[in-house]
N, C-alpha and C positions, 0 to 999 in steps of 0.2 A: 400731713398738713401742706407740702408742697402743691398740689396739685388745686388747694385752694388757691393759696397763694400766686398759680398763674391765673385762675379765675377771676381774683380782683383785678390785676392788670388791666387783664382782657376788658373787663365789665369799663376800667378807668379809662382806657384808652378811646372805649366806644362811648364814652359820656364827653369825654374830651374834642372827638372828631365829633361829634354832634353839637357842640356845642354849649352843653346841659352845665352849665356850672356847678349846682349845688346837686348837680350826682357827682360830679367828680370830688365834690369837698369832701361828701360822704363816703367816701373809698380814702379819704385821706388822713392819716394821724392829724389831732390837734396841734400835734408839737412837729409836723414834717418839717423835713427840712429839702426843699428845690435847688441842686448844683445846676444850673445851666453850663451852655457849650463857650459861650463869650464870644459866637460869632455873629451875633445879631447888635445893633446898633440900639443904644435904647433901653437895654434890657439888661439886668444886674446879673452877677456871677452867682448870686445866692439871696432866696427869699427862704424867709421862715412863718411858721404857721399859716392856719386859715387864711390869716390876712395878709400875708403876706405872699402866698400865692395867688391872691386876688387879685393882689397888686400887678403878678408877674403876667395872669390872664389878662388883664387891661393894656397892661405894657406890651404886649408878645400880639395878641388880638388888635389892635391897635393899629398895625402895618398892614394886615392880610383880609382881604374881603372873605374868604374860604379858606380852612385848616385842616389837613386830615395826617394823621398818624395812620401811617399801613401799616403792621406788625405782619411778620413776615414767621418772624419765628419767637418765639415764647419759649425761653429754656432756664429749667427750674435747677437753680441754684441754691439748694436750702432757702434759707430764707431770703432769699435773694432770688430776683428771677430778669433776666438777663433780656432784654428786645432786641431782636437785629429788625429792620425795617427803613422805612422811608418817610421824608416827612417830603407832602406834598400840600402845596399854595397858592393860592392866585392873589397880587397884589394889587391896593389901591389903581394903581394905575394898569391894572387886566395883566402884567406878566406874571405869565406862569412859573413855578420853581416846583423842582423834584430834584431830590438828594437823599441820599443813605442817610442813616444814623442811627444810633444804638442807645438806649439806656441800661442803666441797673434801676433797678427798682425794690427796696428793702422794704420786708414785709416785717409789722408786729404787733401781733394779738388784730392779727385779721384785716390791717388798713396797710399803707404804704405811707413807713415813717420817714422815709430819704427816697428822693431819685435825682441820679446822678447822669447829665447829658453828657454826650458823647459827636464828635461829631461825623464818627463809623464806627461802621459794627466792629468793625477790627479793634480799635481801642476800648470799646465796652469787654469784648470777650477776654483782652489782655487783663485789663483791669481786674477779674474775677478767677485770671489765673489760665484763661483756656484759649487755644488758635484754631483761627479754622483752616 
């Protein structure tokens, strides 16, 4: 099942950087739960459900003219699957931002019921037990 499991990721991450709202919902548990990183202004430490990642899209979206999640590497952690990567942005005001960052991303019965931000790869991979 793991190797599903990095396939939604991937599929969520590419709905996510495109923009696609309601492909991203549909990769996601009804009951997810979203830990963000807390270093964005604005934006809570934790939404829940649908709607409440809706909330975190409009709030997070909100700042950024352009959002892309790079995934860099995808590493299958049972049901967990671990992203080292970049999240890269251009703000309202044209400056550019690129920075590491890492999730977990918990998979169950084929969606992503928690993801957990991180604000490097290095505390994501701790988080699940592994160094690089």
């Amino acid at each position: 099942m793991s190797r599903e499991n990095v396939e939604v990721v991937r599929h969520a991450l590419e709905a996510w950087s495109c923009g696609d709202l309601d492909a991203t919902l549909a990769l996601l548990a009804p009951e997810l739960e979203w830990r963000g990183t807390g270093l964005f202004p604005g934006v809570a430490r934790v939404y829940h459900g649908h709607d409440g990642f809706t909330r975190f899209w409009n709030d997070f979206r909100a700042m950024w003219d352009e959002i892309e999640v790079v995934s860099e590497r995808l590493l299958d952690h049972g049901d967990r699957v671990v992203v080292i990567g970049r999240f890269e942005a251009r703000g309202r005001e044209g400056i550019a931002v690129s920075r590491e960052m890492g999730m977990i991303v918990t998979i169950r019965d084929g969606l992503a019921a928690r993801i957990d931000a991180y604000p490097t790869a290095e505390d994501a991979l701790e988080a699940v037990g592994l160094r690089e």
